[in-house]
N, C-alpha and C positions, 0 to 999 in steps of 0.2 A: 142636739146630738143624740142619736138613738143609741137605747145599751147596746154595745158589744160592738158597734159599728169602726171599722177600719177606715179611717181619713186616708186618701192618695189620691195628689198628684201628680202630673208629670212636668218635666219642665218643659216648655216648647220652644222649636228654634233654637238648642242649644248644642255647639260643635260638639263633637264625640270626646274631645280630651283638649284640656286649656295648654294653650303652647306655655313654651319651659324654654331656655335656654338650653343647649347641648350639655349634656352630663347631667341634666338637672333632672328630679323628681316628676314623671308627666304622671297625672290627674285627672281623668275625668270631672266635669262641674256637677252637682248635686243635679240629679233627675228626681228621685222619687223621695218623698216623703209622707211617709205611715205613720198614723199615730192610732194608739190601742188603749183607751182605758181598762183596765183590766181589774178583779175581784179575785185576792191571793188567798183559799181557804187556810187559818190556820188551828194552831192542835190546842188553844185555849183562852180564856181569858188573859187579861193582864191587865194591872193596875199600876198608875202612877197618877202623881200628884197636881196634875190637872186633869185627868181622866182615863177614860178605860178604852182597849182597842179588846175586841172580840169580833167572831164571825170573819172576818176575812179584812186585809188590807188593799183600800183602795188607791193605786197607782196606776200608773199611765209611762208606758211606752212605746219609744221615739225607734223607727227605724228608718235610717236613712241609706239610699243606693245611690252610687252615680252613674254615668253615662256610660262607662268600661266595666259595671258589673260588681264594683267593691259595694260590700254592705256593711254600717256602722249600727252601731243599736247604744241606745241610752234609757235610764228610768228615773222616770220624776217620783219622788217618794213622797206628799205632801202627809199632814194632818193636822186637820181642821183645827186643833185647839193650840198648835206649835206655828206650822208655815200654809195652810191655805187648803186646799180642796183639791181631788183629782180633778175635777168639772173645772175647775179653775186654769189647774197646769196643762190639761188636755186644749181647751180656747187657746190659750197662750202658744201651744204651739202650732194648732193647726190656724189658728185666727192672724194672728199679731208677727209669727216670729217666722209662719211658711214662706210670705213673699220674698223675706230677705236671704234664706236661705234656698231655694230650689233658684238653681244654675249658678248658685255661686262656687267658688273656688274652696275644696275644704279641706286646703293647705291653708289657708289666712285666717286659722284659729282666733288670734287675736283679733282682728281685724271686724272678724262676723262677732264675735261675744260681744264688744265695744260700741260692735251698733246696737247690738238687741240691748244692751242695757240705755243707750240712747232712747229708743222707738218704745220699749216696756220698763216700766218702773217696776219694785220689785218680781216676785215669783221666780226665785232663785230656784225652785226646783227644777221647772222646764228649763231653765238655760242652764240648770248641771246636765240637764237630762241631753241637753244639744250641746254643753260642747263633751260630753264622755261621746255621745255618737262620731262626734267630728276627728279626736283622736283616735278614735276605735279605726276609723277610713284610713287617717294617716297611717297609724302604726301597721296596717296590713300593706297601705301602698312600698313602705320602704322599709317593711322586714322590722320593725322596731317595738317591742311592745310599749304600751305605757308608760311606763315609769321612767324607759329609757327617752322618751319626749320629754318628759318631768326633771329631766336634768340628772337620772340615772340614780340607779339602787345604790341607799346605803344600808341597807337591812333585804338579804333573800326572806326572811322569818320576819312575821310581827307575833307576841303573845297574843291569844284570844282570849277575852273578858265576856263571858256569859254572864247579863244582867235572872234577877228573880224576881217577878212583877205579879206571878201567882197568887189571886185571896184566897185559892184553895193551898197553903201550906204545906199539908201531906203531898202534894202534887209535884211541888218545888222540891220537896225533900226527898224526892225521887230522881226527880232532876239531878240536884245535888249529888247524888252516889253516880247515876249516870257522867257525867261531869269528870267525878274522881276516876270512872273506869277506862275514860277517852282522855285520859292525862291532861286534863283543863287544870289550872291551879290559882284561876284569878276567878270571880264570882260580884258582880256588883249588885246588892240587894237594893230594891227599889222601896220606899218608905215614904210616908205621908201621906199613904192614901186611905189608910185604917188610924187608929189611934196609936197613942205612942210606948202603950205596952207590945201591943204587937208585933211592932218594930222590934224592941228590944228582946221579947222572945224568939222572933226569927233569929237573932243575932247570937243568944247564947246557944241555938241548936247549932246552927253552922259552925261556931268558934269549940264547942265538944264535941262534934260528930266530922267534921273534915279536919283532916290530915294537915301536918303545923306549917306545912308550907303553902297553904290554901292561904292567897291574899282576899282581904275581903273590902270590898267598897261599898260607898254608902248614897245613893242616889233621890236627894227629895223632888225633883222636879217641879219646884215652886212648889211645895205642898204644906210650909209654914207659912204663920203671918211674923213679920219683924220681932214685936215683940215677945212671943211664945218661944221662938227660935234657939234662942242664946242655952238656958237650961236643959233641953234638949239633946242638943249640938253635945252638950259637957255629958252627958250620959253615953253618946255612941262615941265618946273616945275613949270609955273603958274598953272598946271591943279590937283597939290600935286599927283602925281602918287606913288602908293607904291614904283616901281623900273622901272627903262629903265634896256634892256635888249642887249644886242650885240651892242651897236651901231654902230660899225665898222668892219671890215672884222676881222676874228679870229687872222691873225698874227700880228696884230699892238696892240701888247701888252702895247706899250708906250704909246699909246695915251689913251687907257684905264686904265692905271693908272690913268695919266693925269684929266682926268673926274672923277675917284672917289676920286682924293685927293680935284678938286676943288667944284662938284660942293653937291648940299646939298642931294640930291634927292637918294640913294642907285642904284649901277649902277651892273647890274648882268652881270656876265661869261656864255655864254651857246659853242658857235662853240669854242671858246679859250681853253675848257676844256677838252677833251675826255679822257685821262687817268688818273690812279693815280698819273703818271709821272706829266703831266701836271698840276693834282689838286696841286702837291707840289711846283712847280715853280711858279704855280700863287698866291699863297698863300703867298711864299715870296716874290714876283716882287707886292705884294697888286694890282692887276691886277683890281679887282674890291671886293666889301662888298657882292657879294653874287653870288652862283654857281645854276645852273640848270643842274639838272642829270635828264638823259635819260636811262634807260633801252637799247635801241638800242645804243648810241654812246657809252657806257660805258665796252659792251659787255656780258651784264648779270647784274641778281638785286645784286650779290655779289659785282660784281666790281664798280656797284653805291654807295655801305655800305660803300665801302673802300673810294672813295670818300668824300663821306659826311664826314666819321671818319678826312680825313686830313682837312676839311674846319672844321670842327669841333674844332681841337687844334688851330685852326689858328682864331678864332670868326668870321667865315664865315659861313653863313645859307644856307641853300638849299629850292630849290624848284621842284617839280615832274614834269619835261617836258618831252616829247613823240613827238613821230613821228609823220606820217599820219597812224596810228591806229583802227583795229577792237577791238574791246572788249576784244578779247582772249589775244593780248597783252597786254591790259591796265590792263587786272589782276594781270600780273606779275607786273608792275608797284605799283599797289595799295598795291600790299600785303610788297614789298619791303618800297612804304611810310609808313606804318602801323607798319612795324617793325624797322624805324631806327630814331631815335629820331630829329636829327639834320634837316631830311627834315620835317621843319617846316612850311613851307610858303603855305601849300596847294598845287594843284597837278592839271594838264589841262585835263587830260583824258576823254574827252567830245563826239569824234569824233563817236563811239557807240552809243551815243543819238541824234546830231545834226549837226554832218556831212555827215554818211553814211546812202545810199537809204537804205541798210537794213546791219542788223549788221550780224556779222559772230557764234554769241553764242544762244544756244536753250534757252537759258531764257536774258529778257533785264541783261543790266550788271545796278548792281546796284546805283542807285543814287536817293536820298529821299531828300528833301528840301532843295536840293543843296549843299548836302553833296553825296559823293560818302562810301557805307557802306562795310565792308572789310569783306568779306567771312570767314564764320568760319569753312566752311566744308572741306574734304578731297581735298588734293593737292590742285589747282586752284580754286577750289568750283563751277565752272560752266563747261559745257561740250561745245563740239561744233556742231550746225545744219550739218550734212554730207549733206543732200539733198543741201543745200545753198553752203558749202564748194564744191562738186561738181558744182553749177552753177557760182559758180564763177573764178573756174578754165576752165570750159569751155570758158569763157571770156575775158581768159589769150592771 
């Protein structure tokens, strides 16, 4: 696949629009399918506890048209040390997942997810990235936005949680007043990936220096080993964190029990969780008091609802995590917190305001005094800059 190069299709042989019973929904069948790896300049380093993302994120986006002219768009967010490779999600969709979907019907949401996870074993990202595209068609075909296909808003507003992933500190602690001045008041500081004074220095500046309503979280992402952990963990609950987040590599389920049965501080599942498989084991193994659903690990906003539903029977909370994210993802995101009751904790989807040099959507993606506002409009409710989506595949 050459850099920057736009994969398209058409479909051949296919009616203008798939009969419908009278009153019903008509459709044109998928004609064209584009796929874009693309390269997101963004404004710095970042560090977490499996590694660093600098110089740009590499993503790939889905746009799909049908035969009557509707265009849906989707984005795969992978990264290589969490869920896979753009090179990876890019094949998947233009290789494995195009025959199934160009002329299909993309009203049979279920129907087309069900098989691609049939035909492809994981790479949950490209099938978020196809089925947000395939909602994105529906919701314009029948005036509906997202969420209202999701089974409808219970929340117009989610809180935004701006994570702190900066080794440059003073950099973040600009951030940080930035932050306070855009009425942000949730902040999740990333740790593990320096030593464990640093940590606890970032902690006592934020807990003096922001305002007492500034919640603050605590994110290792796998960046202890089991036994280190524990002593730890019992120092950053001087600082009353809402929740530590991963603190240990995803398979060491025992030792994360471990920590939520001892310590006081709620200890969240994010790399532990990816399936509903896994939401049900962890639920019973009480793995930890709270889950983080991703849009990209889960492999669609559906398969996040199902998740939350089993944390849900289990009194486990959710919270909206993401990937490295333009805009156009974090809408599938938003409109999925919007419509699912249990992700309650608020939602990080920030990376469109204050991580990328510039974002990938023709209009800012919404966020008002630090709330992020949940599109009421057709499918997605926001489009995407093609001029931009072009320069940024050229950068691939």
């Amino acid at each position: 696949m050459a850099a920057g190069v736009r994969l398209t299709v058409d479909a051949a042989n296919e009616e203008s629009a798939i009969s419908r019973p009278a009153g019903g929904l008509s459709v044109g069948p998928v004609a064209r399918l584009s796929v874009y790896p693309i390269n997101v300049p963004v404004v710095s380093t970042r560090s977490h506890g499996v590694g660093d993302v600098s110089g740009g994120m590499r993503n790939v986006v889905l746009r799909l048209e049908t035969a009557d002219g509707l265009v849906g768009w989707g984005e795969a967010c992978p990264w290589p040390v969490f869920t896979g490779t753009a090179e990876a999600a890019a094949a998947a969709l233009d290789v494995h997942l195009r025959p199934l979907v160009t002329g299909a019907d993309p009203r049979r949401i279920s129907d087309i997810m069900a098989r691609a996870d049939r035909i492809l074993v994981g790479h949950g990202d490209a099938k978020a990235a196809l089925e947000m595209a395939l909602f994105d068609i529906l919701g314009k075909a029948s005036g509906l936005s997202v969420s209202e296909l999701l089974g409808g808003r219970c929340r117009d507003r989610v809180p935004l949680s701006v994570s702190l992933a900066n080794p440059d500190f003073a950099a973040d602690q600009d951030l940080a007043r930035r932050l306070v001045a855009d009425g942000v008041r949730i902040v999740k500081v990333k740790t593990g990936f320096a030593d464990h004074a640093f940590d606890v220095t970032r902690l006592e500046w934020l807990r003096g220096n922001m305002p007492p309503d500034m919640r603050i979280r605590i994110d290792y992402n796998q960046g202890m080993a089991p036994h280190e952990a524990l002593r730890r963990l019992r120092d950053m609950e001087a600082f009353a964190p809402d929740f530590i987040e991963q603190p240990v590599p995803a398979k060491e389920w025992a030792a994360m029990a471990h920590y939520t049965a001892v310590l006081d501080t709620p200890i969240m599942a994010d790399e532990s969780v990816f399936t509903v498989a896994d939401a049900v084991r962890a639920a019973g193994a009480r793995i930890a008091d709270l889950f983080s659903i991703k849009v990209m690990k889960s492999g669609g906003m559906r398969r996040g609802q199902e998740i939350a539903a089993v944390a849900a029977g289990a009194g486990i909370a959710c919270y909206g995590g993401d990937m490295f994210e333009t805009g156009l993802a974090h809408l599938a995101g938003l409109h999925m917190a919007a419509a699912t009751p249990n992700i309650s904790l608020g939602a990080e989807f920030y990376q469109a305001k204050y991580y990328v040099a510039h974002d990938l959507l023709a209009q800012p993606f919404p966020i008002d005094g630090g709330e992020m506002v949940v599109p009421t409009g057709p499918g997605l409710g926001y489009e995407v800059d093609e001029d931009r989506l072009a320069e940024f595949a050229a950068g691939f």
